[in-house]
Backbone as a chain_set.jsonl record, in Angstrom:
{"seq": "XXXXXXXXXXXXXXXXXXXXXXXXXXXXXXXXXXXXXXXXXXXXXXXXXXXXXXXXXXXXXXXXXXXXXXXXXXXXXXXXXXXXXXXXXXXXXXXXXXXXXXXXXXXXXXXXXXXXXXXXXXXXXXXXXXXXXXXXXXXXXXXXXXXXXXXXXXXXXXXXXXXXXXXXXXXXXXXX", "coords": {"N": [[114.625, 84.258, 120.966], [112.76, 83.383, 118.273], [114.107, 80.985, 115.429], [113.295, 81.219, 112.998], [110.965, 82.704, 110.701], [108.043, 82.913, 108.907], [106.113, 83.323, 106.017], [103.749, 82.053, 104.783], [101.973, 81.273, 101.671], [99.23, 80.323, 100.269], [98.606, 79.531, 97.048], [94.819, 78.962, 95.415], [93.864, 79.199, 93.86], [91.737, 81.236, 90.261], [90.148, 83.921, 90.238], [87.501, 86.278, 87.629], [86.18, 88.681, 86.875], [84.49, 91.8, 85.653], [86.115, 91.527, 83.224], [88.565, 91.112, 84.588], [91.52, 89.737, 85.894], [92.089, 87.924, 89.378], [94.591, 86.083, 91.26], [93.771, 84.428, 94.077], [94.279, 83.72, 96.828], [95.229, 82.079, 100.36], [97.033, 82.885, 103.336], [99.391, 82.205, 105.921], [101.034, 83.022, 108.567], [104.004, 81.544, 110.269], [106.095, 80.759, 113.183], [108.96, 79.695, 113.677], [107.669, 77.11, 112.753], [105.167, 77.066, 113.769], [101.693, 77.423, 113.421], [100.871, 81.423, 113.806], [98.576, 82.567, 115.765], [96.091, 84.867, 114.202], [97.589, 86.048, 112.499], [96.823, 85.569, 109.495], [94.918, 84.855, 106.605], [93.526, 85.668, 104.044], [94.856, 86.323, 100.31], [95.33, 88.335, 97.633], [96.594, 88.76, 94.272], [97.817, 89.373, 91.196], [96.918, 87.93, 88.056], [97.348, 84.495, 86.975], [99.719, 81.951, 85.148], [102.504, 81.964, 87.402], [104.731, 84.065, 86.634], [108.419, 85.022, 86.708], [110.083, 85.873, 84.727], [109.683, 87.679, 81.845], [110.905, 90.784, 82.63], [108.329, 93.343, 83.444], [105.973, 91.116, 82.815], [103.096, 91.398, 84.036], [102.113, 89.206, 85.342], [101.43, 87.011, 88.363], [103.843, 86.128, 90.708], [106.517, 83.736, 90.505], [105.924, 80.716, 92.021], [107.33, 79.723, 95.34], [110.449, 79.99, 97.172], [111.035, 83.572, 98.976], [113.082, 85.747, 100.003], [112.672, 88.271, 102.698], [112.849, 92.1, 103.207], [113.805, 95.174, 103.908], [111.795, 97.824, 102.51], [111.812, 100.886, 101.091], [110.401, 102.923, 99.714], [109.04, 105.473, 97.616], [105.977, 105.241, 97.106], [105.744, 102.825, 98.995], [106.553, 101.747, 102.142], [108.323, 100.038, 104.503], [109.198, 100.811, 107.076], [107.99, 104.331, 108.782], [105.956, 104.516, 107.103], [103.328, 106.247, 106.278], [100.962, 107.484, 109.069], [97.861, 108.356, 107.825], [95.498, 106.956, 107.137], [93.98, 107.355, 104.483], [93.611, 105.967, 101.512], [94.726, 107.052, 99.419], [97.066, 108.101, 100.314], [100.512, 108.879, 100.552], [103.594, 106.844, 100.921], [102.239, 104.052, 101.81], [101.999, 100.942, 103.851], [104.538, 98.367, 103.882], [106.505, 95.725, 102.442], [108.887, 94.087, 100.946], [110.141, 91.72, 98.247], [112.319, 89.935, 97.549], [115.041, 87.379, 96.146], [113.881, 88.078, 93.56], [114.084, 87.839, 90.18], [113.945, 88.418, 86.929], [111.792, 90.517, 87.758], [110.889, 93.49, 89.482], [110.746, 95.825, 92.424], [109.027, 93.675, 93.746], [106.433, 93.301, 95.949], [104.457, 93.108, 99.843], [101.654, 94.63, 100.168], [99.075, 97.203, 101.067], [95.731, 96.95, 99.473], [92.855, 97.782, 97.373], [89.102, 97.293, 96.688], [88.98, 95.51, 93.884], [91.624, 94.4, 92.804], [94.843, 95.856, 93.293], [97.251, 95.926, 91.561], [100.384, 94.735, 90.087], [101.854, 91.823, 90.337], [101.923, 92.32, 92.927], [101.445, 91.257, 96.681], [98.296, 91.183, 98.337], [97.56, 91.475, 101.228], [94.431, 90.115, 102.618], [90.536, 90.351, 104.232], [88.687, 87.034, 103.438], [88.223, 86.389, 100.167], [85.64, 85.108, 99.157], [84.607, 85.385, 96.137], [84.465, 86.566, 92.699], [83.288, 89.065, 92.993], [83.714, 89.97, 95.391], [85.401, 92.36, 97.332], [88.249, 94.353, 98.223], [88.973, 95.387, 100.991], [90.158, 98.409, 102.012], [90.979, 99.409, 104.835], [91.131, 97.227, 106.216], [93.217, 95.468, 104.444], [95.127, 97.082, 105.014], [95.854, 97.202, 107.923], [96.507, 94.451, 108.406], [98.213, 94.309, 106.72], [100.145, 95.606, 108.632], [100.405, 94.467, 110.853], [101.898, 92.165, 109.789], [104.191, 93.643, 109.501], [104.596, 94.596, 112.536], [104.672, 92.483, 113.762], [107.259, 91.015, 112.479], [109.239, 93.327, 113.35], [109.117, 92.464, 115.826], [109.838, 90.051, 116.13], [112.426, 89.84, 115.384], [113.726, 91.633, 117.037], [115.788, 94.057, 118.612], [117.588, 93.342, 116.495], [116.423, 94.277, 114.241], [116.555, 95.548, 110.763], [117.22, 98.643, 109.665], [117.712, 100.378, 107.312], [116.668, 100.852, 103.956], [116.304, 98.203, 101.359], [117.454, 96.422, 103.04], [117.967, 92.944, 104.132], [115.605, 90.935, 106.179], [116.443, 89.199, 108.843], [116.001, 86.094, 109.15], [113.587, 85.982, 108.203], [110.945, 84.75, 105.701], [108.882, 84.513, 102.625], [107.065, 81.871, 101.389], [105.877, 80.337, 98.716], [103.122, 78.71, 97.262], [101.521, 76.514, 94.63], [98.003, 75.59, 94.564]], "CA": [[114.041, 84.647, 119.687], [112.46, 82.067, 117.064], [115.198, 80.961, 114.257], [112.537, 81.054, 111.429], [109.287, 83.598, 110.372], [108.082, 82.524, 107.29], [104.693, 83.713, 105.469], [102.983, 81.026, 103.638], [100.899, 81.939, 100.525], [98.984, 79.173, 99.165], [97.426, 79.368, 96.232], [93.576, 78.222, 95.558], [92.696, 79.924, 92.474], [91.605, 82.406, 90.164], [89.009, 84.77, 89.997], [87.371, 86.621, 86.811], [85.157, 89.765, 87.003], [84.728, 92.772, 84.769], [87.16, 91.192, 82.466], [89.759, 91.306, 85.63], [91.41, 88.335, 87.065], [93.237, 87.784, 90.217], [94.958, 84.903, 91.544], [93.507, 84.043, 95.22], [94.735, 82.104, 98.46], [95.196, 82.406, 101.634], [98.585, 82.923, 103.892], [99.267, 81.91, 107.769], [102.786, 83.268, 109.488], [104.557, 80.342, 111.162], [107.447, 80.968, 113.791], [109.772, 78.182, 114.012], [106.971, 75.974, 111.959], [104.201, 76.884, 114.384], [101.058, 79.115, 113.755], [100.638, 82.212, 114.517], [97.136, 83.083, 115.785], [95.491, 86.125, 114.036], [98.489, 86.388, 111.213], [96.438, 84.445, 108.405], [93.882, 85.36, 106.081], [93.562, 85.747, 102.135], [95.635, 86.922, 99.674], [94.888, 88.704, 96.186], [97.131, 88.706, 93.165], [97.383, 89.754, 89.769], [96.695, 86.827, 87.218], [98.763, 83.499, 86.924], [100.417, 81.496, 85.882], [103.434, 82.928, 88.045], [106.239, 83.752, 86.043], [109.417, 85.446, 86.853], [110.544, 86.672, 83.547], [110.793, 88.561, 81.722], [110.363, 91.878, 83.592], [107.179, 93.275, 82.801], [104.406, 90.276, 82.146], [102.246, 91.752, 84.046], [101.942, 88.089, 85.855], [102.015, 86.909, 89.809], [105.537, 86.21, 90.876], [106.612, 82.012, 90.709], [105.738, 79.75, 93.419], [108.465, 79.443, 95.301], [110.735, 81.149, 98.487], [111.878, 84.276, 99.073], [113.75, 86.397, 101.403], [112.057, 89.957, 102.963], [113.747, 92.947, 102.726], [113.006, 96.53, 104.006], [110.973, 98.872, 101.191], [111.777, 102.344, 101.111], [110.332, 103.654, 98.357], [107.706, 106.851, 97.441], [104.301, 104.858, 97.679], [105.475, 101.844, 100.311], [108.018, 101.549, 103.265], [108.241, 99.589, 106.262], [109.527, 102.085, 108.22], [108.262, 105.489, 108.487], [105.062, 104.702, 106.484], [102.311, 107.456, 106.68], [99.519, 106.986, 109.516], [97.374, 108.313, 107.32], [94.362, 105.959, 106.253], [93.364, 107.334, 103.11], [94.029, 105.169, 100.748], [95.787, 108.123, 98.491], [98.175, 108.924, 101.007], [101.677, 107.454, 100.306], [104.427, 105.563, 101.924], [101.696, 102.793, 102.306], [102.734, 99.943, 104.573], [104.984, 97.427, 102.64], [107.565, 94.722, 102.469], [110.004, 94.099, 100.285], [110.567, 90.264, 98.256], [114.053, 89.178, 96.637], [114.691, 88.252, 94.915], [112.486, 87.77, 92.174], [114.67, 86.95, 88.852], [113.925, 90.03, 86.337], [111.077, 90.993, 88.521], [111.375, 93.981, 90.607], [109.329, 96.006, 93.349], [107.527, 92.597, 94.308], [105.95, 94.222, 97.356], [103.849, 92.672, 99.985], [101.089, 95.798, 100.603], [97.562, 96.697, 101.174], [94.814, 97.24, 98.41], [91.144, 97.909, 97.722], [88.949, 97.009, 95.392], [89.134, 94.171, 93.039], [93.021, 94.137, 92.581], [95.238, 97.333, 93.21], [98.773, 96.339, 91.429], [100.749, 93.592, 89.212], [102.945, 91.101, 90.453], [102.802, 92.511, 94.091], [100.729, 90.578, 97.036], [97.59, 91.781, 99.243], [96.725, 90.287, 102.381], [92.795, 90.502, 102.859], [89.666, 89.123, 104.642], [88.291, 85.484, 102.872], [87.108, 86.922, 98.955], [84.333, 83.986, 98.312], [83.767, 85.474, 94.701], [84.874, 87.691, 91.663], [82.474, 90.195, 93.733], [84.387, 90.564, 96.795], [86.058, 93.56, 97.107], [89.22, 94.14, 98.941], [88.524, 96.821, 102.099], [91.33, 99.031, 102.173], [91.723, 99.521, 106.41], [91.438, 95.742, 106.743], [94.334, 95.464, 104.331], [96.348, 97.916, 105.76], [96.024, 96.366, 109.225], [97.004, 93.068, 108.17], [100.269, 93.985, 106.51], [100.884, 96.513, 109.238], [100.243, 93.503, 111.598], [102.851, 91.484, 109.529], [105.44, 94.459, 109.819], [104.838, 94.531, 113.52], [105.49, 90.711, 114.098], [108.622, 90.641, 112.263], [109.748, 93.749, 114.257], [109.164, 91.723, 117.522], [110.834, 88.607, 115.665], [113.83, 90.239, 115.312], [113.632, 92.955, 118.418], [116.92, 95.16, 118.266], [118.034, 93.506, 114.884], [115.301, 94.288, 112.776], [117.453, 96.499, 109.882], [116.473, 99.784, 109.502], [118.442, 100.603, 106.04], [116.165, 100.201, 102.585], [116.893, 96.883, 100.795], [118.129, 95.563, 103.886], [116.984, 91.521, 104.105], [114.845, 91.04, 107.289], [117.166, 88.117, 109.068], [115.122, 84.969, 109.278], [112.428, 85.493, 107.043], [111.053, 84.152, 104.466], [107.321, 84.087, 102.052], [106.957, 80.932, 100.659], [104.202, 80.769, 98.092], [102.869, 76.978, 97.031], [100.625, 76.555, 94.373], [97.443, 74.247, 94.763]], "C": [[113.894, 83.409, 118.814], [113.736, 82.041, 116.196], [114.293, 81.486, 113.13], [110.883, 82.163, 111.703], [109.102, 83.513, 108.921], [106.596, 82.41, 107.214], [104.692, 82.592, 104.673], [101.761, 80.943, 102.94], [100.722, 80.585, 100.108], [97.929, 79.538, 98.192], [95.956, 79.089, 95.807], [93.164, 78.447, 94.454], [92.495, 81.254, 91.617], [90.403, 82.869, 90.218], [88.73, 85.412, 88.966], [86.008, 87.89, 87.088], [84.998, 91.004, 86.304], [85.874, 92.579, 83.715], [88.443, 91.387, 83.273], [89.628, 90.31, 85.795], [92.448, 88.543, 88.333], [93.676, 86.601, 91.034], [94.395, 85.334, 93.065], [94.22, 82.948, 95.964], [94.67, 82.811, 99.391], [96.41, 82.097, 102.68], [98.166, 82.846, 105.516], [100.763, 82.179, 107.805], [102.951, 81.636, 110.328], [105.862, 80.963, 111.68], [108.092, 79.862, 114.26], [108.366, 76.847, 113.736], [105.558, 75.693, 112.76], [103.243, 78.15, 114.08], [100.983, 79.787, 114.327], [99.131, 82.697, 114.46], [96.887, 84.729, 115.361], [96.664, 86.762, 113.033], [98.078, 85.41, 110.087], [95.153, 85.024, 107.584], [93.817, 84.885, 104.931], [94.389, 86.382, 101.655], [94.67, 87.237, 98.276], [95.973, 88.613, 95.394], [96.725, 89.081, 91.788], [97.542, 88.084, 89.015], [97.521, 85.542, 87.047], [98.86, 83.099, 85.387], [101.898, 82.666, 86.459], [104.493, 82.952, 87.465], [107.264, 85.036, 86.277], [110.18, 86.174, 86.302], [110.088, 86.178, 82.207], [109.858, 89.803, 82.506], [108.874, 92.305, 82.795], [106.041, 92.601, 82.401], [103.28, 90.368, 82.924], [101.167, 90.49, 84.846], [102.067, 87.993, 87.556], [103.454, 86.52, 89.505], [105.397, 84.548, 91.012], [106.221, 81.854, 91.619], [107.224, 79.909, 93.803], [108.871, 80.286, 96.518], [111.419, 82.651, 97.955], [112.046, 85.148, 100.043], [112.82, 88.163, 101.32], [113.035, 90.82, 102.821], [112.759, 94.144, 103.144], [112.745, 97.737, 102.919], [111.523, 100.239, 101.974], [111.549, 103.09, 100.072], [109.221, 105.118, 98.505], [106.422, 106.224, 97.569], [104.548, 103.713, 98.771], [106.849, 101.967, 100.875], [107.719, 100.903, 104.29], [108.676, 100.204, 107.301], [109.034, 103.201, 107.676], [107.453, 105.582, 107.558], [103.641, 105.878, 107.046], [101.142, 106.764, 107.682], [98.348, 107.002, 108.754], [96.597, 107.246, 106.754], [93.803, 105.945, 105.357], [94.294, 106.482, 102.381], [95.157, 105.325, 99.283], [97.09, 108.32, 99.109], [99.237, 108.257, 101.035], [102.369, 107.177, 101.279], [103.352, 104.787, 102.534], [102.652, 102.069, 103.339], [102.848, 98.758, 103.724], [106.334, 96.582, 103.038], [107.907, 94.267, 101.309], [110.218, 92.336, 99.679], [111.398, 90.05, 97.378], [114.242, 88.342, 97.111], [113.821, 87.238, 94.272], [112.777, 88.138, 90.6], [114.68, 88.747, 88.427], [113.001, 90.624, 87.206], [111.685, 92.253, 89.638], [110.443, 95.001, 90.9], [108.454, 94.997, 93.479], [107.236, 93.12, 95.424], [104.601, 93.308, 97.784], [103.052, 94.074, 100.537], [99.503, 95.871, 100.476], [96.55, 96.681, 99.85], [93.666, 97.503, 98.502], [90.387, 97.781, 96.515], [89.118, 95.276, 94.735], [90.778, 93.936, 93.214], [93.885, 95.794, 92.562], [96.936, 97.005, 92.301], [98.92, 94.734, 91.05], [102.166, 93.267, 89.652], [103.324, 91.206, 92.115], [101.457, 91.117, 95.192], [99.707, 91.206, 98.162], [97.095, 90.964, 99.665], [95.325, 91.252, 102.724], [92.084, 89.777, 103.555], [89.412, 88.123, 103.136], [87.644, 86.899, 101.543], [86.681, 85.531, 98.547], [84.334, 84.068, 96.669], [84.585, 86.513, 94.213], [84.327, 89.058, 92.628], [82.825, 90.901, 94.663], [85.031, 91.519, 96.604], [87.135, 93.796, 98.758], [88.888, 95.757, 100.113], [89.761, 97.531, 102.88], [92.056, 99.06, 103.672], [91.97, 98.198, 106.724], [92.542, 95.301, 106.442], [95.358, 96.057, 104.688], [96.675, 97.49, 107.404], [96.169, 95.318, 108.998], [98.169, 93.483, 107.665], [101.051, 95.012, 107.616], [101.144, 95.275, 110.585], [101.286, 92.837, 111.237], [104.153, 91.873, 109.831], [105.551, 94.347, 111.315], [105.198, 93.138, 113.873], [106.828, 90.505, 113.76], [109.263, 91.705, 112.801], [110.017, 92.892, 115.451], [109.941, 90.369, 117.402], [112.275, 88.959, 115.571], [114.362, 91.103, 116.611], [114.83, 93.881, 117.158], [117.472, 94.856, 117.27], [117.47, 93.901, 113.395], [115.958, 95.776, 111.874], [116.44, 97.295, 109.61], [117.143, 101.079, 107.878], [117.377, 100.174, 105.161], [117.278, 99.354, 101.82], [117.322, 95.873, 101.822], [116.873, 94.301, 103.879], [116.613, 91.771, 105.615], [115.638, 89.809, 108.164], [116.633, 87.24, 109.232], [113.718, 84.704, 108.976], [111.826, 85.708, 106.302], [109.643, 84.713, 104.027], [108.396, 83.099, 101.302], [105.964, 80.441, 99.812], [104.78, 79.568, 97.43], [101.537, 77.226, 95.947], [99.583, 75.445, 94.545], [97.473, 73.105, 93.542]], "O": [[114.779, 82.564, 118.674], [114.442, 83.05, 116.22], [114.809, 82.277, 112.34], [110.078, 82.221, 112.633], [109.816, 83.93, 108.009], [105.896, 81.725, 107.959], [105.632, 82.264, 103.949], [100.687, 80.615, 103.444], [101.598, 79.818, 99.709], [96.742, 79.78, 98.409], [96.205, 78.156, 96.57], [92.131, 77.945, 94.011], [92.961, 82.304, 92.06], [89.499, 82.035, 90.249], [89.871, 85.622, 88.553], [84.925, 87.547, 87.561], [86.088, 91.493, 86.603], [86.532, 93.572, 83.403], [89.416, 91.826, 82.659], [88.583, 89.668, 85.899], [93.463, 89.235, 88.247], [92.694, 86.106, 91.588], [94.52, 86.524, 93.353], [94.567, 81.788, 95.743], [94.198, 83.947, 99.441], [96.702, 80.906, 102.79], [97.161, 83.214, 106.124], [101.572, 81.568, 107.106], [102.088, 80.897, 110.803], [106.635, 81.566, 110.936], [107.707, 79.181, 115.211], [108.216, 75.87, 114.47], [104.895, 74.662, 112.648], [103.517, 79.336, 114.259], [100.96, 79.516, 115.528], [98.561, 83.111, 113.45], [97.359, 85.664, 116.008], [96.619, 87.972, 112.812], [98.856, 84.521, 109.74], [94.399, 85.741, 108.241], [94.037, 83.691, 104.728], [94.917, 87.199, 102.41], [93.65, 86.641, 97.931], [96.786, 88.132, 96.183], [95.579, 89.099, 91.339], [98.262, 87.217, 89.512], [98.715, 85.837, 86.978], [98.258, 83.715, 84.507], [102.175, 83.785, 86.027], [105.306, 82.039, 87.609], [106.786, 86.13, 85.974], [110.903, 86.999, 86.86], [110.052, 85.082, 81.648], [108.674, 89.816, 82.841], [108.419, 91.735, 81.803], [105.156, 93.168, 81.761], [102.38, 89.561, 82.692], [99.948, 90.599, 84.981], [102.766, 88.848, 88.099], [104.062, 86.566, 88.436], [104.392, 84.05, 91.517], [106.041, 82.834, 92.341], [108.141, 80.141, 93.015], [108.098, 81.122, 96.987], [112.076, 82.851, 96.934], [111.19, 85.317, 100.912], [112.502, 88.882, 100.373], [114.102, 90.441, 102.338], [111.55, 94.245, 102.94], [113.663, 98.5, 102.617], [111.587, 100.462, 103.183], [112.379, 103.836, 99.552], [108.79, 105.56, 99.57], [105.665, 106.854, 98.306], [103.596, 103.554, 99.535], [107.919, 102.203, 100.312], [106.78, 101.257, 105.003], [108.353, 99.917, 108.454], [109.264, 103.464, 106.496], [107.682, 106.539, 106.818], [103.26, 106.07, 108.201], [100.497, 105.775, 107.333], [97.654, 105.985, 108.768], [97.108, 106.612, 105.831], [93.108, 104.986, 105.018], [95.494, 106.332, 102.609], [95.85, 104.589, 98.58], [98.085, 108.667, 98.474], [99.206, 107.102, 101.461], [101.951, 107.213, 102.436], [103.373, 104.739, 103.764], [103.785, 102.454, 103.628], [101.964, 98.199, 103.075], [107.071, 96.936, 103.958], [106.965, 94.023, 100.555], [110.462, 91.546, 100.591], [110.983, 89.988, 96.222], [113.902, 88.103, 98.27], [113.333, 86.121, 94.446], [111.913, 88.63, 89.875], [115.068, 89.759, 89.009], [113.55, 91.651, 87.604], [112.627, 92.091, 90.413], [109.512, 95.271, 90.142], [107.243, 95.197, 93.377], [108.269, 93.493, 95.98], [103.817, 92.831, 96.963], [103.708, 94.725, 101.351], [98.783, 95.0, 99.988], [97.172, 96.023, 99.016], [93.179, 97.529, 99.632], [90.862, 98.088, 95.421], [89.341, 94.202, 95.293], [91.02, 93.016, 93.995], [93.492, 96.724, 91.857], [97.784, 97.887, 92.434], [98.182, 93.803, 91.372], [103.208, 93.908, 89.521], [104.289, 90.681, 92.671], [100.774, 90.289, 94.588], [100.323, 91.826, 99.028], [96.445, 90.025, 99.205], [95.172, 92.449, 102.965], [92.473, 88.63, 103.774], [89.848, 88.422, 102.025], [86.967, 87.898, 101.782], [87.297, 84.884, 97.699], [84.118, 83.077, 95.972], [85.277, 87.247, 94.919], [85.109, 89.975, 92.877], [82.512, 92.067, 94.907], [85.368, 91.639, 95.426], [86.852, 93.512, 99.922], [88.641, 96.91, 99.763], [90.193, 97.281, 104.006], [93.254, 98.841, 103.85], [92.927, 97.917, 107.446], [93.231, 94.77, 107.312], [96.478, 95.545, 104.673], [97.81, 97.542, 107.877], [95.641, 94.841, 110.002], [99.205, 93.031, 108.152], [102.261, 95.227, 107.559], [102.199, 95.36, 111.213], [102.017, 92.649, 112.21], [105.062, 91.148, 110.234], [106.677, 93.966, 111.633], [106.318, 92.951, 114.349], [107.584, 89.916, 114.533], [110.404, 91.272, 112.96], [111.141, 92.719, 115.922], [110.511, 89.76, 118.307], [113.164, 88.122, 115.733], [115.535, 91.034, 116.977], [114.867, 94.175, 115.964], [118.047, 95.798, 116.724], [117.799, 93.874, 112.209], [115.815, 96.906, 112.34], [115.258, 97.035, 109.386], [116.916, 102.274, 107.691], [116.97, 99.048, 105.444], [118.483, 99.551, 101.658], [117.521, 94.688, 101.554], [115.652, 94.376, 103.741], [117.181, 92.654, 106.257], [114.771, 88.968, 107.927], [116.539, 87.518, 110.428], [112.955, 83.779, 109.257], [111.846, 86.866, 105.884], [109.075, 85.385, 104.887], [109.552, 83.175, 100.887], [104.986, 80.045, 100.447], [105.932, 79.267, 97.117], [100.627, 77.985, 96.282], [100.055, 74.316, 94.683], [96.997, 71.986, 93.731]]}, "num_chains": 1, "name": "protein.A"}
């Protein structure tokens, strides 16, 4: 088994559209400091700069590491999330990031649309422009893609308790 799985969010920018903004980049998985093919894309965000506290600003989350952790909540879980593909239908597919200071529910999960949620992170295809629009099954197969990798990164240890940390890894989000 690899020692290390660690998401890497980099920054690039923001975006502005209907009086909405959302911070943009683009994230690649690395296992033990090597890509992983077909775990990389774009990211969305709610607005920067990234700040931490105080709870509530309604900001992305700092640059900076932090440890996974299994979600169990009413709209996202990593275990035991709904097949369901409507985009209404809850227990989304989600991951869990602590910590994150006053911040809490940072969640990595899917979206659609311009921006679905503040402070959490959606992996997407490339958005070029304010215009792009986030395509709900694409995001949901990319973070369900992320959940399945770090299953297989861990095999038989991958914790199956909410809150539990994920053992060896990380997001690390860099700004440009």
């Amino acid at each position: 088994m690899p020692a290390t799985w660690e998401l890497h969010i980099q920054r690039t920018g923001e975006q502005i559209g209907n009086n909405k903004r959302r911070t943009v980049g683009r994230y690649q998985v690395l296992l033990d400091g090597s890509p992983v093919q077909d775990l990389s894309g774009a990211t969305a965000e709610t607005r920067g700069p990234g700040a931490n506290a105080p709870a509530g600003n309604n900001r992305c989350i700092e640059a900076g590491s932090y440890n996974l952790h299994v979600q169990s909540g009413e709209k996202y879980a990593t275990i035991g999330y709904t097949a369901n593909t409507n985009p209404t239908a809850l227990r989304r597919p989600g991951l869990l990031l602590m910590p994150t200071g006053q911040r809490v529910g940072i969640l990595i999960h899917p979206a659609r649309g311009f921006l679905w949620s503040v402070g959490c992170i959606n992996p997407t295809a490339a958005l070029p422009n304010a215009a792009s629009a986030i395509d709900f099954l694409d995001s949901r197969r990319r973070v369900i893609a992320l959940i399945d990798s770090l299953r297989a990164f861990c095999g038989a240890s991958f914790p199956t308790q909410a809150g539990a940390r994920i053992p060896g890894a990380k997001v690390i989000i860099s700004e440009t």
